[in-house]
ZABABA-192512 format. One record per residue (C-alpha): residue number from 1; residue in three letters; x, y, z. Coordinates in Angstrom, 1 decimal, padded with zeros to 4 digits, m for minus. Layout:
! residues N
i/aa/c1/c2/c3
NUM/ALA/X/Y/Z
...
//
This chain:
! residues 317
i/aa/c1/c2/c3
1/UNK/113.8/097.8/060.6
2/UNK/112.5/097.0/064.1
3/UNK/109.9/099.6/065.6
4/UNK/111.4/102.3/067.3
5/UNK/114.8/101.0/066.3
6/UNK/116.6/103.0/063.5
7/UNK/118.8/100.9/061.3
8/UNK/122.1/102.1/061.4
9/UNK/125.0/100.7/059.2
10/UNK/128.8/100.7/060.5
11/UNK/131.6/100.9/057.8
12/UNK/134.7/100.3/058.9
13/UNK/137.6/101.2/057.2
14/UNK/140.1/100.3/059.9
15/UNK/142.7/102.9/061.9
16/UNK/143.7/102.3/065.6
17/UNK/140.2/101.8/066.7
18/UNK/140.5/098.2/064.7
19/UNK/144.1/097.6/065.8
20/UNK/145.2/094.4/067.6
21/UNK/148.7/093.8/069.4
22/UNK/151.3/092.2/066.8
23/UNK/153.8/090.1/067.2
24/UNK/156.3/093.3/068.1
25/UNK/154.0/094.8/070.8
26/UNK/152.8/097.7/069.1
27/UNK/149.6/098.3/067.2
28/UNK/148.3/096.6/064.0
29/UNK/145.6/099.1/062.7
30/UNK/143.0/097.8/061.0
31/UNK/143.6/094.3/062.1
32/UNK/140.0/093.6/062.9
33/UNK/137.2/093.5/060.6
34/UNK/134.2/095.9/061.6
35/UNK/132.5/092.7/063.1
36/UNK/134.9/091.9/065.4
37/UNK/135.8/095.5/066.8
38/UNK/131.5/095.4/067.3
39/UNK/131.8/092.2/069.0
40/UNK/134.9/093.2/071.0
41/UNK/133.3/096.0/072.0
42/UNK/130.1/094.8/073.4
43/UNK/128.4/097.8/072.7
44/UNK/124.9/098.1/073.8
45/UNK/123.2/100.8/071.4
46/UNK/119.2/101.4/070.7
47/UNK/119.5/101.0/066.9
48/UNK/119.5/098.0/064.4
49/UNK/123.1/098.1/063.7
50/UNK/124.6/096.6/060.2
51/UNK/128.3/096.0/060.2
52/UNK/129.7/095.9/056.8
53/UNK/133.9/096.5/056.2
54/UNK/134.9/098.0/053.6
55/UNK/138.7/098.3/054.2
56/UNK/141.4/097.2/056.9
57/UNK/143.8/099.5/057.2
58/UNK/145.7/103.0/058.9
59/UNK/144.1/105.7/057.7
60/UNK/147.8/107.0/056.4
61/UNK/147.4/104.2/053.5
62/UNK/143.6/105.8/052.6
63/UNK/142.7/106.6/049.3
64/UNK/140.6/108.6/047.6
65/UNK/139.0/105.3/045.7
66/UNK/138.4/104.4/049.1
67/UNK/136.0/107.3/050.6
68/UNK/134.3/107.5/046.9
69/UNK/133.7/104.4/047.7
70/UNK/132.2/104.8/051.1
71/UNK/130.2/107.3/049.2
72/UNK/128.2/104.6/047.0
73/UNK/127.5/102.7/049.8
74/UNK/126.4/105.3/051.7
75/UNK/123.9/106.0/048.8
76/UNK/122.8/102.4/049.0
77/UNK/122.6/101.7/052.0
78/UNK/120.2/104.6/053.0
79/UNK/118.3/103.7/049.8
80/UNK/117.8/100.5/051.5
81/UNK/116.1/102.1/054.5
82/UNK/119.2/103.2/056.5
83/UNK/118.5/105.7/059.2
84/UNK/122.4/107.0/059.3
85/UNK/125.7/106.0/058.5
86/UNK/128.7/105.9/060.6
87/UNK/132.5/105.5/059.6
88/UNK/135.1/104.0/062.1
89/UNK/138.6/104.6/060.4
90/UNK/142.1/105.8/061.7
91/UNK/142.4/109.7/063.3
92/UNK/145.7/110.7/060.6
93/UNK/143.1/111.0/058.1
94/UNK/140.0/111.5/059.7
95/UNK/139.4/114.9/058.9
96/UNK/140.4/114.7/054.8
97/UNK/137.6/112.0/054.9
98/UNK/135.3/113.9/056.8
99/UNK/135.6/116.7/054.2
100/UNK/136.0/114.8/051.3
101/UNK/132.5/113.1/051.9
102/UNK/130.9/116.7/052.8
103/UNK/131.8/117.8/049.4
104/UNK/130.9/114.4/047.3
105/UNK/127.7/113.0/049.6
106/UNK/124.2/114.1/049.9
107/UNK/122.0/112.5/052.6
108/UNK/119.4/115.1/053.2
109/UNK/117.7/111.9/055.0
110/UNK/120.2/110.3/056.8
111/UNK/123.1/111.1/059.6
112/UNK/126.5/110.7/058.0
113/UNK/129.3/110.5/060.8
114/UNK/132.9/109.6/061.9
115/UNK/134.6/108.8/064.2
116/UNK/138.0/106.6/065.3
117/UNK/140.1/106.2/068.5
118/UNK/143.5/107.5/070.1
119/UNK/144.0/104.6/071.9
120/UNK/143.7/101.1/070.9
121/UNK/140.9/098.9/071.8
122/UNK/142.9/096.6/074.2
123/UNK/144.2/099.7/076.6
124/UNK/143.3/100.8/079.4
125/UNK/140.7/103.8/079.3
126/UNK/140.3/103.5/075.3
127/UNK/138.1/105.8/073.5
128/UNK/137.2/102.9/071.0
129/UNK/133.7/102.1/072.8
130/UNK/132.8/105.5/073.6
131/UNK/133.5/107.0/070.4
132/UNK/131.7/104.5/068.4
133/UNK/128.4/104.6/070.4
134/UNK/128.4/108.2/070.6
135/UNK/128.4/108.2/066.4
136/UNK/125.8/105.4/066.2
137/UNK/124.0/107.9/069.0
138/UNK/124.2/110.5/066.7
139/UNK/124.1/109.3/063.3
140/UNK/120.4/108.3/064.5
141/UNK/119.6/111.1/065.8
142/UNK/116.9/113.4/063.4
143/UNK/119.3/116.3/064.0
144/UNK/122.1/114.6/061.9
145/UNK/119.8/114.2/059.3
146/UNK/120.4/116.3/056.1
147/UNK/123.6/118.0/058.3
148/UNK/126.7/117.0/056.1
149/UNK/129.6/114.7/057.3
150/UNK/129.9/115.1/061.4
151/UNK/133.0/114.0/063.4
152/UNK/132.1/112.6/067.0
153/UNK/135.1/112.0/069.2
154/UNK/135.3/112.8/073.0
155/UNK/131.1/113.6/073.5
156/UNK/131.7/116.3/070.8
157/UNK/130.3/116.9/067.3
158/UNK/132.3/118.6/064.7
159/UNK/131.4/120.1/061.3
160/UNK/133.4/118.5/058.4
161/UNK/134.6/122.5/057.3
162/UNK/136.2/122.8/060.4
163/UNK/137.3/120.1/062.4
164/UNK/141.2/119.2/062.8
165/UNK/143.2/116.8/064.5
166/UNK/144.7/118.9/067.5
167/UNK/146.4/116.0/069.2
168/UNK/148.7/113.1/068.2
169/UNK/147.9/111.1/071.5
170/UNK/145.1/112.6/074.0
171/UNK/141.6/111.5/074.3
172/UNK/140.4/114.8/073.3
173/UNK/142.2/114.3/069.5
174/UNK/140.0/116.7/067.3
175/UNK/138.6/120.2/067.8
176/UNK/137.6/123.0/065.8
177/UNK/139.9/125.6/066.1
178/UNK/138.5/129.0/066.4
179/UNK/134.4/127.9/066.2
180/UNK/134.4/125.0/068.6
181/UNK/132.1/121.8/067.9
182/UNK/128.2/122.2/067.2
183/UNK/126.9/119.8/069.6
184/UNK/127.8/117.3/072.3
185/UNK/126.7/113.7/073.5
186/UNK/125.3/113.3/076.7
187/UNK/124.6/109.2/076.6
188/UNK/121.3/108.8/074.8
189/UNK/120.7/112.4/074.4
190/UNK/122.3/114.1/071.8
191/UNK/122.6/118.1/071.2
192/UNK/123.1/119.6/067.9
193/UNK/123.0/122.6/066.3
194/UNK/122.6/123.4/062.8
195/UNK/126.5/123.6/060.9
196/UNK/127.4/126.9/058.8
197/UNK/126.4/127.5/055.6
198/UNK/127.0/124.0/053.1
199/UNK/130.4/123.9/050.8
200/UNK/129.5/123.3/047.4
201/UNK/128.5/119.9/046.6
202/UNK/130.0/117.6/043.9
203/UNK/127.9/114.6/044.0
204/UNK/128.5/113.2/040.7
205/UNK/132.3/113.3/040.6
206/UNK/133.9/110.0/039.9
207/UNK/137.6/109.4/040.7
208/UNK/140.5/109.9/039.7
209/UNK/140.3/113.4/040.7
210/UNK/143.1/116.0/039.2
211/UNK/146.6/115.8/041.1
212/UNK/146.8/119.0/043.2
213/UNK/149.8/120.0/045.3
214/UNK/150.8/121.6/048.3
215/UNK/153.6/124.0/048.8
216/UNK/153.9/125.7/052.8
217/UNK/155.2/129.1/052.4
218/UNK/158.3/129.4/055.2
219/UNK/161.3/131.9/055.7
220/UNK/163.2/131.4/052.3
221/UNK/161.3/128.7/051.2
222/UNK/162.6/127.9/047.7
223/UNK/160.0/129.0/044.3
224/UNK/161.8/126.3/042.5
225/UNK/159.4/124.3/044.7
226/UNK/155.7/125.3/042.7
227/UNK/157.7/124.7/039.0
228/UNK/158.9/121.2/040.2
229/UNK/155.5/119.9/041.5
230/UNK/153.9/121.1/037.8
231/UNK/156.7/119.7/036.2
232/UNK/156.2/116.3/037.8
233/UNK/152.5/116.6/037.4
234/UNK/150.6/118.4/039.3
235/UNK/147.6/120.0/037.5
236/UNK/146.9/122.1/040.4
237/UNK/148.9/123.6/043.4
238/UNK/147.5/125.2/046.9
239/UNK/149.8/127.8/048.9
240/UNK/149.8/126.9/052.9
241/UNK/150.5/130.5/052.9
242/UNK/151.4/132.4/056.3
243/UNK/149.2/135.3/058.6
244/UNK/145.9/136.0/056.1
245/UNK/147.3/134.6/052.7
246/UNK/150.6/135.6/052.0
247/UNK/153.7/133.7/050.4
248/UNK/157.1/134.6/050.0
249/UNK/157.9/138.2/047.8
250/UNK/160.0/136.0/045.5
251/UNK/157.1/133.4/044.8
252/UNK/155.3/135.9/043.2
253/UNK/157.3/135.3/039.5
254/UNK/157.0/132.1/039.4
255/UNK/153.0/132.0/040.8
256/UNK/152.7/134.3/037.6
257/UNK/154.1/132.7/035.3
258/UNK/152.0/129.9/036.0
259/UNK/149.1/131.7/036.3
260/UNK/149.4/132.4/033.1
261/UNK/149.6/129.5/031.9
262/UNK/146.4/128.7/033.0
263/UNK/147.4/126.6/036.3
264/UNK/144.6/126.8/038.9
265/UNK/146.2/127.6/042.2
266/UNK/144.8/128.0/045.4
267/UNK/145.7/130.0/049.2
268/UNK/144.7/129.5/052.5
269/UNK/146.5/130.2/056.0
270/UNK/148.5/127.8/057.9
271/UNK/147.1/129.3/061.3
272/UNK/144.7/127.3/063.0
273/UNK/142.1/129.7/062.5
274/UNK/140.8/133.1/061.4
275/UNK/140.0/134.4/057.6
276/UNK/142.4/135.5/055.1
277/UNK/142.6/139.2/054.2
278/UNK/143.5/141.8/051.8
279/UNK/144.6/144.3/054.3
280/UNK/148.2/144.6/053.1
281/UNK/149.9/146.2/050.1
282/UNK/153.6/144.8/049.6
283/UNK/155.2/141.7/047.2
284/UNK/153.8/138.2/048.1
285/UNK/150.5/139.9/050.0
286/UNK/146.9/138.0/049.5
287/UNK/145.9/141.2/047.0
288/UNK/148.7/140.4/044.7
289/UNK/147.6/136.9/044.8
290/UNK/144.2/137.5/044.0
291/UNK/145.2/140.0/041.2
292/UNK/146.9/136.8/039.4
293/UNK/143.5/134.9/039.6
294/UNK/144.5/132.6/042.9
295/UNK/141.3/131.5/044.3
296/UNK/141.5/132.3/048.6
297/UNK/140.3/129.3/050.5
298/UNK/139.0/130.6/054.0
299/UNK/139.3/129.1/057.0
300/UNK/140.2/125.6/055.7
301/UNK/143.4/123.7/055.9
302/UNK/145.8/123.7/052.9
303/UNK/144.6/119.7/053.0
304/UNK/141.3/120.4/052.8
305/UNK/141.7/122.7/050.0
306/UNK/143.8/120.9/048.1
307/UNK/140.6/118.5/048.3
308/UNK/138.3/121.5/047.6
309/UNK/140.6/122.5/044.2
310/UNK/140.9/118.5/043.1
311/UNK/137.1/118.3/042.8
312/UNK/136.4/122.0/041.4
313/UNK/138.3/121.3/038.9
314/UNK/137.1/117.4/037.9
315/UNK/133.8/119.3/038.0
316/UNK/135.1/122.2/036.0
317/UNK/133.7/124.4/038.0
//
């Protein structure tokens, strides 16, 4: 490591911030290897950076293989004298990785960050060089260190619990709806503060995790729905449920019977934001729920605890 010049290793995964033009005139994500998206970039940083990729593609092909994966090399690589990690991969997914890493990685000594880009490399005003050197900034900051999995996009830093993908196409792609980010970068400098309590960690999981479901509640959405996705294999299921945690009166049967047998299922609120509550008393409420043995997931998507169920239950916790 050169004095006063913190290692940092890249892993690139792919997404839009790898993409080059194709042969049709839109965007091949992932198309560059982590090397060449450095190189293309130019990016002048203060840190020793290693560039090592790990996959090449949109982050709507990611696996779970693929972030466990990440997760071994993260482990490595800071065993090796890496200051902080950063992970460049497509937006679609950005956040489940995020997440998923928060629950399976433990770096109390390193930065762990990612980021990606809503606008390819080769456009005008593209977030791809920005992004990138504000998560090499912060991944090597000693704030990061020890802080769980941080998103950086737009000169903002997001906690992995609560950081979604607001936009589909403006610079400004990720927020955290109803806490806002815990720090910002300002070139060099970078402002952080400390996250909110850690989510359980599950360090020693292996995949394949458990298959777990989701099933969003919705004006007459059908109960058929929860028996088909057991009966085709899900060990698991988690209700996107509507307002603080309710379903639909006539899911209640079904959720039941299933409960019954034994199936761990899981609630949370499709709003962006606020907790989920007991505060009502009719069929399909979050108190019925919870009476059954449904665990209530606050203030997380239903994708993120779907991810949260998956490795509770390969940890049999």
């Amino acid at each position: 490591m050169t004095p006063n010049r913190p290692r940092i290793t890249l892993f690139a995964l792919g997404g839009t911030i790898a993409s080059l033009r194709g042969e049709s005139g839109r965007a091949v994500a992932g198309a560059m290897t982590g090397a060449e998206l450095v190189t293309s970039l130019a990016l002048d940083t203060r840190v020793e950076l290693e560039v090592v990729t790990l996959a090449q593609k949109p982050s709507n092909a990611l696996q779970l293989k693929d972030i466990f994966a990440v997760r071994d090399r993260c482990a490595r690589a800071v065993a090796d004298g890496t200051a902080g990690v950063v992970i460049s991969q497509g937006t679609d997914m950005l956040e489940d990785s995020a997440f998923l890493l928060d629950l399976i990685t433990d770096l109390p000594d390193a930065g762990l960050v990612l980021t990606g880009a809503q606008r390819v490399p080769y456009a005008p005003g593209s977030d791809a060089g920005p992004n990138i050197r504000d998560a090499i900034t912060t991944a090597a900051a000693p704030a990061a260190r020890g802080a769980g999995a941080l998103v950086v996009f737009d000169q903002e830093i997001h906690e992995a619990r609560h950081v979604r993908k607001v936009s589909s196409h403006r610079l400004r792609g990720f927020g955290s709806p109803g806490h806002g980010p815990i720090g910002h970068v300002d070139g060099a400098h970078v402002d952080l503060r400390a996250a909110a309590a850690p989510m359980p960690r599950f360090v020693g999981l292996q995949p394949p995790l458990p298959r777990v479901d989701i099933l969003p509640a919705a004006m007459e959405a059908s109960p058929l729905l929860l028996r088909a996705a057991v009966e085709s294999g899900a060990r698991g299921l988690v209700l996107d449920g509507l307002g603080r945690g309710q379903v639909p009166p006539d899911w209640m049967p079904e959720i039941a019977t299933l409960r019954q047998a034994g199936l761990p299922i899981a609630v949370t609120s499709s709003t962006l934001s606020g907790r989920l509550g007991t505060d009502y008393d009719y069929p399909g409420c979050l108190a019925e729920l919870t009476a059954l043995g449904v665990q209530p997931c606050d203030e997380l998507s239903a994708r993120k605890a779907r991810l949260l169920l998956m490795c509770r239950m390969a940890a049999g916790a």
